[in-house]
Structures are given as C-alpha cells and as structure tokens.
N, C-alpha and C positions, 0 to 999 in steps of 0.2 A: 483371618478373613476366608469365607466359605468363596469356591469357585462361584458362587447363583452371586456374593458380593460384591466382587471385581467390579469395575466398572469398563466396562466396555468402549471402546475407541471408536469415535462415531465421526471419522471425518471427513470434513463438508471436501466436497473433490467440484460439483462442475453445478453451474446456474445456466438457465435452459432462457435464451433471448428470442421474442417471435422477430420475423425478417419478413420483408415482401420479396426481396430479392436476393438468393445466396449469392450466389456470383458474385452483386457488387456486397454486399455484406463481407465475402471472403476478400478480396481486394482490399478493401478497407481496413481491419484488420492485421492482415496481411502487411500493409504499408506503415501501420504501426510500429512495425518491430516485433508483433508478437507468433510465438511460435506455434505453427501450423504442425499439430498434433495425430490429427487424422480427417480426410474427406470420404465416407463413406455412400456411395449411391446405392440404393436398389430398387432397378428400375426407372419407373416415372414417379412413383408416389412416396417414397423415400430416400429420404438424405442426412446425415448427419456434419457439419466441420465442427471441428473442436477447434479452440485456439486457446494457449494459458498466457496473458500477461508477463511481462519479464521478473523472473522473482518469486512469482508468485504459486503458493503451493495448489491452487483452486484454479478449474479455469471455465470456458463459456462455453457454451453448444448450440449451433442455430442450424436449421435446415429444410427439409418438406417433409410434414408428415409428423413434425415434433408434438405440435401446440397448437391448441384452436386459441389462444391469445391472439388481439389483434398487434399488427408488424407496429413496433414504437412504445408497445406500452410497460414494456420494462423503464423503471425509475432507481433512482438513488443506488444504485450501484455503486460502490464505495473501492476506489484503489488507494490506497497509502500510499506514501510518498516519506523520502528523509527531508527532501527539500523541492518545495513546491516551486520556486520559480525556474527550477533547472526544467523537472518535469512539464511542465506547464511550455515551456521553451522547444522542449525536444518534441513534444505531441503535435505545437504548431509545423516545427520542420517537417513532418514525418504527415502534416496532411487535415489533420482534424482542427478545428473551430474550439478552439479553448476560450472560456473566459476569462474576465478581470479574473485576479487573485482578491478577494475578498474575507473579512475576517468573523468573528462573532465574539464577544466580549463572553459566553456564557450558551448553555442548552436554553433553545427557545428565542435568545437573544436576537434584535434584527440586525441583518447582515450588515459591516462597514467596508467602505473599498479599502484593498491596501492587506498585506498579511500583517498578523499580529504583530505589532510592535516590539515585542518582547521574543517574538517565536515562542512562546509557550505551545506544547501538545497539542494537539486535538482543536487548534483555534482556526486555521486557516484552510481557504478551501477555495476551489477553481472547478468548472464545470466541463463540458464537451456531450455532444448527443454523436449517435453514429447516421448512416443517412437514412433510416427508418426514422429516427428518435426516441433510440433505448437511452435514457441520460444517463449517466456516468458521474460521478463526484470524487473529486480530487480531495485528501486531505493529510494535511502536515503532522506526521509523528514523528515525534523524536524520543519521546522518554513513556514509555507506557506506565497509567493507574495500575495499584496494586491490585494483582488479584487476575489481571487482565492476559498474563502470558504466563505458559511453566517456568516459575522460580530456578528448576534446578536446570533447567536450558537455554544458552544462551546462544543462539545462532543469528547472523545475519544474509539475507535474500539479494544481496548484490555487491559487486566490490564499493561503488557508490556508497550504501547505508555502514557499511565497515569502518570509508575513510571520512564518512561523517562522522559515527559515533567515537573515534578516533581524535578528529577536531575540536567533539567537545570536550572529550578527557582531557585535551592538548590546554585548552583553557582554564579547564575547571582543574588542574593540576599547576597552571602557570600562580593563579590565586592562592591555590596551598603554597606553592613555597614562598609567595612575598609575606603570608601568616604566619611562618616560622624561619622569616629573619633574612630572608632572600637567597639563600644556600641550596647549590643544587642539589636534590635529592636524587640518591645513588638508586632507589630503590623503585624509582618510578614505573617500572613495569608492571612492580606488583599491584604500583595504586592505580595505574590504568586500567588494570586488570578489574581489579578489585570496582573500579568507577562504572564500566562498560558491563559490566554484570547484573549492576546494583541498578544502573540505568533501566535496562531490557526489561528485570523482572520487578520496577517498580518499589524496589527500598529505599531505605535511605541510602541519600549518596556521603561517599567521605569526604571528610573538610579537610 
C-alpha cells in the first residue's frame, strides 16, 4: 500500500447546535453532567462553549457568531446508551424532560411504548429537547452489527457500559455451563473474554 493509499483517519470530534441563548444553553448542559470543555468569548460578536457528553469521544458547540441556523433546529441527535432506563433516570434527576421509553419492532417500524421486550440492539429509544429545542434521541446498544465498530478494538466509554457488558457475559456464560453438564468452568475469563470482544465487534458469540 502506497502512502496516496492509506486511508486517512477522518474523526467526527464536535456537532455545532444554534442556541438563542448561551448562558442558559451552558447551564443546562452544565446541569447535565456533561463536561465543560471550553467557553471562549471574543468580544460581543463571538462565542464559543464546547461541552462533550459523559463517554463520549464527539462533543457539541453552541455560542454567538457560530451559525445563521435558527436556535431549536437541530434534530435527531443520537446518544447511545447500555441501558436506557438507568439513562433516561439519571437525565430526569439532572433536569431535562425525558420521554416514555418506547420501542420499534424494525427501521421505519411505528413506534410501541415500553423498551423492547427482548432488549434487542438498536430497538429502544427515549427523547429530551434542550430549552431551545435541539432534540436529542436516546438509544439502547448493547451488542453492535457487524461491520459497525473496529474488529480489532475493544474498548468501553464508562465503567457503567464495562459492568453491563460484563452482566451479559455473566449470563450468556451461566447458559454455557448448564450445556455442558452444569460444571464450573475453570476457564471462564477466557470465555468472558473471548464473549465481550465478539460482543463489541459484532461476531459471532460462543456457546
């Protein structure tokens, strides 16, 4: 592979939200728990606050002088989640206007109240607007489609998503040993190991 081949690292870092008002915009955020990055003024006609989400490797930018968008019209803004109703829980304490937890059988599918019965991936989802009305969209990952995250990287964004993906190995390894005869297996680190890998990057998992 020629250097002009490489593929080049293109990562997404900060989404630009219009505000009517930073001040309470920065508050708001603020009271979310998310961390306050940088507030840069200059002058009267510009402003920048950054804030990134807890976790999260991306974060948001609102201020004066950003964006001729009007304040509110940011939509569908997506946070993941390991577990929506913890989330959905913590947002309220912390200030914001969450909704039902609601689900979708399918892309396109109309929405059902209630998170997916099964918790399946990519099924459940909860809303909040900020007080402009940027919306925001909650939704439940737990095992990501193939193809969707680097294979050879397995990290996780909070202790939260660690001792979840942990819970499910804990499960999905309790089912293996009552398949081979109910004996505890000595070697279970490796299958955790081995589970929470296969999890993140979307393989198969072991039986």
């Amino acid at each position: 592979m020629t250097g002009s081949d490489k593929t080049v690292d293109l990562k997404f870092e900060v989404a630009l939200i219009p505000v009517s008002n930073v001040d309470r915009a920065k508050a708001f955020y603020g009271g979310l728990g998310w961390r306050l990055d940088a507030d840069f003024p200059v002058g009267d006609t510009f402003r920048v606050v950054q804030f990134t989400p807890p976790g999260s490797p991306a974060s948001i930018h609102f201020g004066t002088g950003l964006t001729s968008a009007a304040p509110g019209s940011a939509s569908g803004l997506y946070l993941v989640v390991s577990d929506i109703e913890a989330a959905r829980a913590q947002l309220i304490e912390r200030g914001a206007q969450v909704s039902a937890v609601f689900h979708r059988e399918g892309p396109g599918q109309p929405a059902v109240t209630g998170r997916d019965p099964a918790r399946r991936s990519y099924r459940s989802y909860a809303t909040f607007s900020d007080p402009d009305g940027n919306g925001w969209l909650l939704q439940e990952v737990t095992e990501r489609l193939p193809g969707r995250v680097d294979a050879d990287v397995t990290d996780f964004a909070s202790v939260a998503d660690l001792a979840a993906a942990l819970r499910r190995a804990a499960a999905a390894h309790g089912e293996h040993e009552k398949r081979n005869g109910g004996e505890h297996d000595h070697n279970w680190p490796d299958w955790y190991a081995a589970y929470m890998v296969a999890e993140h990057g979307g393989k198969p998992l072991p039986e």
